[in-house]
C-alpha positions as CSV (number, residue, x, y, z in Angstrom):
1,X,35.8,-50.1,-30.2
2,X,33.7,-48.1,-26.9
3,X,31.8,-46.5,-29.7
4,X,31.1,-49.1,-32.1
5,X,30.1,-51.3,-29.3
6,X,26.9,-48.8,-28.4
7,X,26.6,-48.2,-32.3
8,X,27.0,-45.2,-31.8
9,X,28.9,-43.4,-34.9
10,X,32.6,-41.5,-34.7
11,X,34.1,-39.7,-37.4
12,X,37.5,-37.8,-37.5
13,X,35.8,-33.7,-38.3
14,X,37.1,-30.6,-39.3
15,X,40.5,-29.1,-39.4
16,X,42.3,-32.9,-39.1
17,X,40.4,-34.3,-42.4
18,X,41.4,-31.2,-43.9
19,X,45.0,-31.5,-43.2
20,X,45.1,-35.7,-44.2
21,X,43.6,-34.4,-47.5
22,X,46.6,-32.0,-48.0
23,X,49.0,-34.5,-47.1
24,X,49.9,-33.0,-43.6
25,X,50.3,-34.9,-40.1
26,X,47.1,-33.0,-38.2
27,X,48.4,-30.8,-35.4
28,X,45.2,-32.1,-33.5
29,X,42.3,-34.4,-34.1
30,X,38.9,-33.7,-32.9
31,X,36.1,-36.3,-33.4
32,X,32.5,-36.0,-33.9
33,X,30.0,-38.6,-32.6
34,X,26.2,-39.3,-32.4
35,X,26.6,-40.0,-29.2
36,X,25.3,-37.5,-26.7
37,X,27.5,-36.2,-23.9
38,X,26.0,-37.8,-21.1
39,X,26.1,-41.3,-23.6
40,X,30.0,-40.4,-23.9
41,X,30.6,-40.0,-20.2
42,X,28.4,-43.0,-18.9
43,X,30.4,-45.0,-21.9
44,X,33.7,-43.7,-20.7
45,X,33.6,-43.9,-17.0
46,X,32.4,-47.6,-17.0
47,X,35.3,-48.3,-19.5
48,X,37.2,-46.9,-16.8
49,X,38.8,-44.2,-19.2
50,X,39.5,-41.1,-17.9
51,X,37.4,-37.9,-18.3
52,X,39.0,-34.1,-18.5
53,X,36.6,-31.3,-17.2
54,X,37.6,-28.6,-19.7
55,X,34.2,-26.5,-19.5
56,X,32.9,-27.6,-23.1
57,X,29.9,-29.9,-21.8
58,X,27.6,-27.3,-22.6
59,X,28.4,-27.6,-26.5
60,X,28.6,-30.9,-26.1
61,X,32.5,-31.5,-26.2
62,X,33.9,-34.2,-24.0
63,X,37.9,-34.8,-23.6
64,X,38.7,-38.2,-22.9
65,X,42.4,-39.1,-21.6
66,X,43.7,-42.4,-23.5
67,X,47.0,-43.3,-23.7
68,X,48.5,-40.1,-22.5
69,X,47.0,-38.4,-24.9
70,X,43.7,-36.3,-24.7
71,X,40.7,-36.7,-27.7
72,X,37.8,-33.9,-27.5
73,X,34.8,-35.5,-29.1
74,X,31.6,-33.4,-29.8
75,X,28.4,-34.4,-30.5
76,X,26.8,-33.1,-33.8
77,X,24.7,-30.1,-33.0
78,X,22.6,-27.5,-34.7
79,X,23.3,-23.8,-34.0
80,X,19.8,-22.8,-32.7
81,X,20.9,-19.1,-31.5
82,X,23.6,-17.1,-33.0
83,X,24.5,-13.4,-32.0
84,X,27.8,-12.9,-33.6
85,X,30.3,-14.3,-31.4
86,X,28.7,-17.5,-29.2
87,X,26.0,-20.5,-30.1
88,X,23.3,-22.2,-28.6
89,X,23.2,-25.5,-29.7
90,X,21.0,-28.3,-29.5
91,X,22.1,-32.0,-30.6
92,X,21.7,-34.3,-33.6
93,X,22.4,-37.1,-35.3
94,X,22.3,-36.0,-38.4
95,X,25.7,-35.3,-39.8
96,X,25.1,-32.9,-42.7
97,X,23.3,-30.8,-40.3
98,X,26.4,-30.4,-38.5
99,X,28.1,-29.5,-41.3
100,X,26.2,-26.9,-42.5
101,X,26.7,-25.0,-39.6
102,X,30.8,-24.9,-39.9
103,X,32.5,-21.9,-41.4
104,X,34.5,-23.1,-44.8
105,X,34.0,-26.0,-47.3
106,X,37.4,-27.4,-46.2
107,X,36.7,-27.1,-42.7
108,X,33.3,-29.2,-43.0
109,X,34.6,-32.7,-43.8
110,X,34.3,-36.0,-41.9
111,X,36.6,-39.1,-42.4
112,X,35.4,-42.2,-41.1
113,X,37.9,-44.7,-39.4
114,X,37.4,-46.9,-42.2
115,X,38.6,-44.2,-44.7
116,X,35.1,-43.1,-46.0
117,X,35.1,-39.4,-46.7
118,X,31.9,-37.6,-45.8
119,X,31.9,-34.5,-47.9
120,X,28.6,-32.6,-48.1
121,X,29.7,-29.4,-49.4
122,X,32.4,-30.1,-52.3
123,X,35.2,-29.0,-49.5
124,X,36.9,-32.0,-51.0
125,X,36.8,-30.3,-54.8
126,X,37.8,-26.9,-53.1
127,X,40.8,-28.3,-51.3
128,X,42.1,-29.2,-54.7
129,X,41.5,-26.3,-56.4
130,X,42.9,-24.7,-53.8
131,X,39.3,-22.5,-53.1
132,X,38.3,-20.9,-49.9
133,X,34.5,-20.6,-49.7
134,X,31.8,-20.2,-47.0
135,X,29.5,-23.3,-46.3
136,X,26.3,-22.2,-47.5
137,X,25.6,-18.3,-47.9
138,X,28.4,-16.4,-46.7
139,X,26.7,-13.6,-45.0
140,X,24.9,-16.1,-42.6
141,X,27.7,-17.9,-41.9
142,X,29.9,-14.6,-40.6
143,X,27.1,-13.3,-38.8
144,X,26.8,-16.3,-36.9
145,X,30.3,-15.5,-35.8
146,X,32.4,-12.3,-37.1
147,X,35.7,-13.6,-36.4
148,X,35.0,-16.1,-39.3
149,X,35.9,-12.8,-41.7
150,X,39.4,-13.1,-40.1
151,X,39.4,-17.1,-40.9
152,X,38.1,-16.8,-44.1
153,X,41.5,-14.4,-44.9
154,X,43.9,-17.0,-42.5
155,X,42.9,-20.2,-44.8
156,X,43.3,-18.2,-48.2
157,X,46.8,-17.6,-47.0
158,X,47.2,-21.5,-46.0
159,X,45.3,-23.0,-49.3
160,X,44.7,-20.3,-52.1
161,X,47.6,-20.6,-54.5
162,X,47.4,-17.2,-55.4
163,X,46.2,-13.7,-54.5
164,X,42.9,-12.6,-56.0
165,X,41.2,-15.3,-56.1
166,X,38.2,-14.1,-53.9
167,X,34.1,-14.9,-55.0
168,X,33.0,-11.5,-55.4
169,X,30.1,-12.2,-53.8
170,X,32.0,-13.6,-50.7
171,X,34.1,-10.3,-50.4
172,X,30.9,-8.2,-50.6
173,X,29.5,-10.2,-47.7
174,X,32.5,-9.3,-45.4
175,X,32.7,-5.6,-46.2
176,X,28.8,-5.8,-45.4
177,X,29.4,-7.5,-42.3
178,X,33.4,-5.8,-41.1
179,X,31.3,-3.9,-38.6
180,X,30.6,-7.0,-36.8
181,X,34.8,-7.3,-35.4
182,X,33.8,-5.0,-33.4
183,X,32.2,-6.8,-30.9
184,X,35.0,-9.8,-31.0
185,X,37.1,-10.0,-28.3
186,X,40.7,-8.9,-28.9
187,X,42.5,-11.7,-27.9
188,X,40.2,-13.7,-30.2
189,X,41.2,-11.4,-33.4
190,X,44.8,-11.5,-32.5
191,X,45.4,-15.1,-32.3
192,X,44.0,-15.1,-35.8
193,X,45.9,-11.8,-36.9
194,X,49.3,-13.1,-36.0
195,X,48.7,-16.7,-38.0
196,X,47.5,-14.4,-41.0
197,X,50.4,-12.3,-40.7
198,X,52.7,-15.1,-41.0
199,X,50.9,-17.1,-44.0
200,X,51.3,-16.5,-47.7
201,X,49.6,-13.4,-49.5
202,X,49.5,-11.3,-46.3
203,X,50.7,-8.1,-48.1
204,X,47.1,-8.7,-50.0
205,X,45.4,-10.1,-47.3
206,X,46.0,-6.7,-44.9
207,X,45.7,-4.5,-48.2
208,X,41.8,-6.7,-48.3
209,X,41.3,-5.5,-44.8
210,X,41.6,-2.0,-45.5
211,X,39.6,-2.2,-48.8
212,X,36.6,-4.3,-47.2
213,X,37.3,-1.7,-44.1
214,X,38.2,-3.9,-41.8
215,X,41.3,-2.3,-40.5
216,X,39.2,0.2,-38.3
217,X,37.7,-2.8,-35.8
218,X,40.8,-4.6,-35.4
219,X,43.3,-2.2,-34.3
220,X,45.1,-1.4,-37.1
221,X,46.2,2.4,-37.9
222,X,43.4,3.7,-40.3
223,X,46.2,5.0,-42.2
224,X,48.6,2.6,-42.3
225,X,51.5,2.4,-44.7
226,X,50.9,0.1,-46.9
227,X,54.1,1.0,-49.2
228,X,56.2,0.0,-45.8
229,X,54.3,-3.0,-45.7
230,X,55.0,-4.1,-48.8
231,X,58.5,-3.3,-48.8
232,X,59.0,-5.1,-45.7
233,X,56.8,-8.2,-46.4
234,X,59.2,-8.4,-49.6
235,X,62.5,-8.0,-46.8
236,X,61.2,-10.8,-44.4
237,X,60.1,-13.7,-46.9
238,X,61.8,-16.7,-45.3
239,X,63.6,-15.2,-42.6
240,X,60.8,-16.5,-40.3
241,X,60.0,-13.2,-38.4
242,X,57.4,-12.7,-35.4
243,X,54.1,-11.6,-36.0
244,X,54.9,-8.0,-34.1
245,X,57.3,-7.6,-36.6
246,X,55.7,-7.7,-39.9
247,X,52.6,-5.6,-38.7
248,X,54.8,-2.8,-37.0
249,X,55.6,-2.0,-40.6
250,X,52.1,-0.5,-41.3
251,X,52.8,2.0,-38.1
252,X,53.9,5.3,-38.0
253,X,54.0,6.5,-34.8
254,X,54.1,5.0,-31.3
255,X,50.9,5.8,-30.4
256,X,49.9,3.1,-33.4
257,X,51.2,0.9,-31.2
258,X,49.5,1.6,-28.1
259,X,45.9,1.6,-30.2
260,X,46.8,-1.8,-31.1
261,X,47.4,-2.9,-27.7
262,X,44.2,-1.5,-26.5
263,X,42.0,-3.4,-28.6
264,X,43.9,-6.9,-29.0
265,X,45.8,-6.7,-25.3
266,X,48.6,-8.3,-26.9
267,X,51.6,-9.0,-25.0
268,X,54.2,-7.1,-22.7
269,X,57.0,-8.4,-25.1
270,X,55.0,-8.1,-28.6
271,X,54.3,-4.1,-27.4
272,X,57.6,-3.4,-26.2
273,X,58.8,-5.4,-29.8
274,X,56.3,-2.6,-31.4
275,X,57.8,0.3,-30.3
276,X,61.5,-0.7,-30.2
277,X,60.9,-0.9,-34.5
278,X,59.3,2.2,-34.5
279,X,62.1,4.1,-32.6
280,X,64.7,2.6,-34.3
281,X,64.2,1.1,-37.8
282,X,65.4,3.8,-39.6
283,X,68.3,5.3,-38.0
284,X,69.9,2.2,-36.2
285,X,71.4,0.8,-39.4
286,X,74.2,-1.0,-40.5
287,X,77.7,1.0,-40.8
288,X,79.5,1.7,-43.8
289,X,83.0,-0.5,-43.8
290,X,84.3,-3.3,-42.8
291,X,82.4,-4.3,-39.8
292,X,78.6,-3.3,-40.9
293,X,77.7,-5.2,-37.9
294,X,79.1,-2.6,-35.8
295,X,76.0,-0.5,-34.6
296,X,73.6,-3.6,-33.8
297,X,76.7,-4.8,-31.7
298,X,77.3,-1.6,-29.9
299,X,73.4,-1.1,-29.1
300,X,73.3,-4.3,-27.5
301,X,76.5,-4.2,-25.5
302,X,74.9,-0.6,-24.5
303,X,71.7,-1.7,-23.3
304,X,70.7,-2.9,-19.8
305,X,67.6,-4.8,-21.0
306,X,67.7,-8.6,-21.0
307,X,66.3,-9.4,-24.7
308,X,67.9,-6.9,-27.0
309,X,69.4,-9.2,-29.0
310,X,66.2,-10.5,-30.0
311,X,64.9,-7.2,-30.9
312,X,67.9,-6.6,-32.7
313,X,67.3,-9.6,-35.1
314,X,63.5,-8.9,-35.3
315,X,64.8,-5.5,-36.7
316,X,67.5,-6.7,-39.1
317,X,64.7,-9.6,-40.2
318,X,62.3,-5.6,-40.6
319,X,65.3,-3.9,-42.3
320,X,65.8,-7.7,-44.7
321,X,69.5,-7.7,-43.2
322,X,70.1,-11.5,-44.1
323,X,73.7,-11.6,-44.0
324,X,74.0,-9.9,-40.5
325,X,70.9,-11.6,-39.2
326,X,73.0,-14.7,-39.9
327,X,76.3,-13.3,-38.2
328,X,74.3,-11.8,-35.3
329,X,72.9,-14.9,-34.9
330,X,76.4,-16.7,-34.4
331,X,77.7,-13.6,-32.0
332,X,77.9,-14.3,-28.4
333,X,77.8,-11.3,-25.9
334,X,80.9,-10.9,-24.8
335,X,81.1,-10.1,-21.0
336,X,83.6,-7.5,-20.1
337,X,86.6,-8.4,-18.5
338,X,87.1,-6.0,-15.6
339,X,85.7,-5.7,-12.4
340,X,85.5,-3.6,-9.6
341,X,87.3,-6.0,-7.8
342,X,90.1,-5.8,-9.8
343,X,90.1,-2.3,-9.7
344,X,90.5,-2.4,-5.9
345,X,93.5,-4.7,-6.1
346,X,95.0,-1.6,-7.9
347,X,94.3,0.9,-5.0
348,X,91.2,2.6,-6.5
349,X,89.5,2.8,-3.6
350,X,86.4,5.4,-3.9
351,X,83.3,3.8,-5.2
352,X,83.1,6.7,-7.6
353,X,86.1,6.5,-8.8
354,X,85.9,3.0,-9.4
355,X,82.6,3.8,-11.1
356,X,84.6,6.4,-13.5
357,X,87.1,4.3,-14.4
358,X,85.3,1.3,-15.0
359,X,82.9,3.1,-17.7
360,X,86.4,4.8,-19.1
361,X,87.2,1.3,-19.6
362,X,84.2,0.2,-21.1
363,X,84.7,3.2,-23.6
364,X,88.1,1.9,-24.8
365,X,86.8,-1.6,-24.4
366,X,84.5,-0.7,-27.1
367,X,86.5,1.0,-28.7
368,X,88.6,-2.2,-29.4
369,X,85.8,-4.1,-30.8
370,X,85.3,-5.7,-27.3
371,X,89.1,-7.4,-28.1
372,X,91.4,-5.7,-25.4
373,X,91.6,-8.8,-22.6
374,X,91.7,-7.8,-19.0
375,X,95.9,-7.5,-18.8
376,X,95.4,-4.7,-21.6
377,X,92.8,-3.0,-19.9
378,X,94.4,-2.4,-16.6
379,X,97.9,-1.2,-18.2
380,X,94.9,1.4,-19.6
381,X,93.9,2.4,-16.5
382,X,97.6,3.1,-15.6
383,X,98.0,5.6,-19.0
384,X,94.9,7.3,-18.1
């Protein structure tokens, strides 16, 4: 109603249009207006609606709080200066010049409030035949940012229906242009890593990067094991792993680890994740027998870190353990019964002889399958 009052134009843009068309709920909608950004805020402030300072003024993004909620509108633009990884932009009104400057045909939609779809690059047609293709020429549009190479491969995994289906000519322009990661951030490469890593196709998607050589500027091992990767990628379909754990499967050594972390700084917890696969996927496995949960139990009940047991899920999720993924989910820790204290009500009376005897218990404790209650443990103590 604000806008329409100033005729000034609003469309929904983007990612949201491109979700509505696909029959999903948009995680977020962004707007696009004709409206300039000091227009929006002069609008807004003698509405009395609030304004967020979020730092995208100079693009022309304003955030405006409404009902609890917070709505970015831009103002169409033009890219006048591109080096690879930021814009300059000056403003327009005319909406197909904004469009041309977005990344892929499904991305550059607009949806009016009254339902009219403004579709100036057959994004529409794509989304149905479930296409991914640059706006435009594809080697302009990823040299106007090279972190679009790593969109272009996270869409085919959201949209294409199946692998293969690349434009030849689109797959020469990113193995032209691969060099260009190199100068992206790493935090910027990994957000988009981990969402491809965890869409469909990704055992074709990383087999892509390493044909088109991309592998090198990301981070990735330049010889990765790709037969690991596509065993495992099989092992983890619908057990809903973390990103960590289906690219650890392309590493070989620790050290492929550390690389990773160097260029994409990812986190504490996905590193340590990283090299806890590589030190024990293969030889912590599930025991022969009746209890083949045995060895995942006794690791954790052995360990003095606080998240084991998520590791230990990440790895049977690595190692496609479904059946003991299930069960270790359902296992609580269970807290060993004796304590020092107890120990003292006996007459132990030495701190290192309580020490002893408390890890001798443990032993037998374990032993038991973590069954013996505390009565049986301290007649133990009196046989030993």
């Amino acid at each position: 109603e604000l806008f329409e009052k100033k005729n000034y134009e609003l469309r929904i843009a983007g990612g949201a249009v491109r979700d509505l068309l696909s029959g999903m709920a948009p995680q977020d909608i962004d707007f696009a207006t004709t409206a300039t950004p000091a227009e929006m805020k002069e609008m807004f402030t003698s509405a009395g609606v609030r304004l967020i300072n979020n730092k995208g003024e100079k693009h022309g993004t304003i955030t405006a709080r409404l009902h609890e909620q917070n709505f970015e509108i831009t103002t169409l633009r033009i890219d006048v200066v591109t080096d690879g990884r930021h814009a300059e932009v000056e403003f327009t009104t005319d909406w197909e010049k904004d469009a041309e400057r977005r990344d892929l045909t499904v991305n550059s939609m607009f949806l009016g409030l009254d339902g009219m779809l403004y579709d100036f690059f057959n994004g529409y047609e794509d989304l149905k035949n479930k296409k991914i293709r640059f706006v435009g020429k594809a080697t302009e549009r990823i040299q106007e940012d090279y972190l679009r190479i790593l969109r272009y491969f996270r869409f085919y995994g959201r949209i294409a229906e199946k692998p293969g289906d690349h434009e030849p000519s689109t797959l020469q322009a990113i193995k032209e242009n691969a060099k260009g990661l190199a100068g992206i951030s790493g935090e910027r490469i990994w957000v988009e890593l981990k969402k491809i890593l965890l869409g469909n196709h990704v055992n074709h998607l990383v087999r892509l990067m390493y044909e088109l050589d991309i592998a090198q500027y990301i981070g990735l091992p330049l010889d990765g094991s790709l037969e690991e990767f596509d065993r495992v990628t099989k092992n983890i379909q619908n057990l809903c792993p973390k990103p960590m754990t289906v690219l650890t499967s392309l590493f070989k050594v620790k050290d492929d680890v550390t690389n990773l972390d160097l260029r994409l700084k990812i986190s504490k917890e996905e590193k340590n994740l990283g090299l806890f696969l590589v030190k024990h996927r293969q030889e912590l496995t599930k025991a022969v027998g009746p209890e083949p949960l045995r060895p995942y139990q006794d690791f954790i009940m052995d360990s003095r870190e606080a998240n084991t047991n998520s590791k230990i899920c990440e790895l049977l999720k690595y190692q496609g353990e479904e059946h003991l993924l299930r069960e270790m989910q359902q296992w609580t820790v269970p807290s060993f019964p004796v304590s020092g204290h107890d120990l003292r009500k006996m007459g132990v009376s030495s701190g290192k002889e309580i020490g002893t005897a408390l890890q001798q218990l443990r032993d037998e404790w374990k032993k038991s399958g973590y069954h013996m209650d505390k009565e049986e443990l301290l007649s133990c103590l009196k046989k030993l």
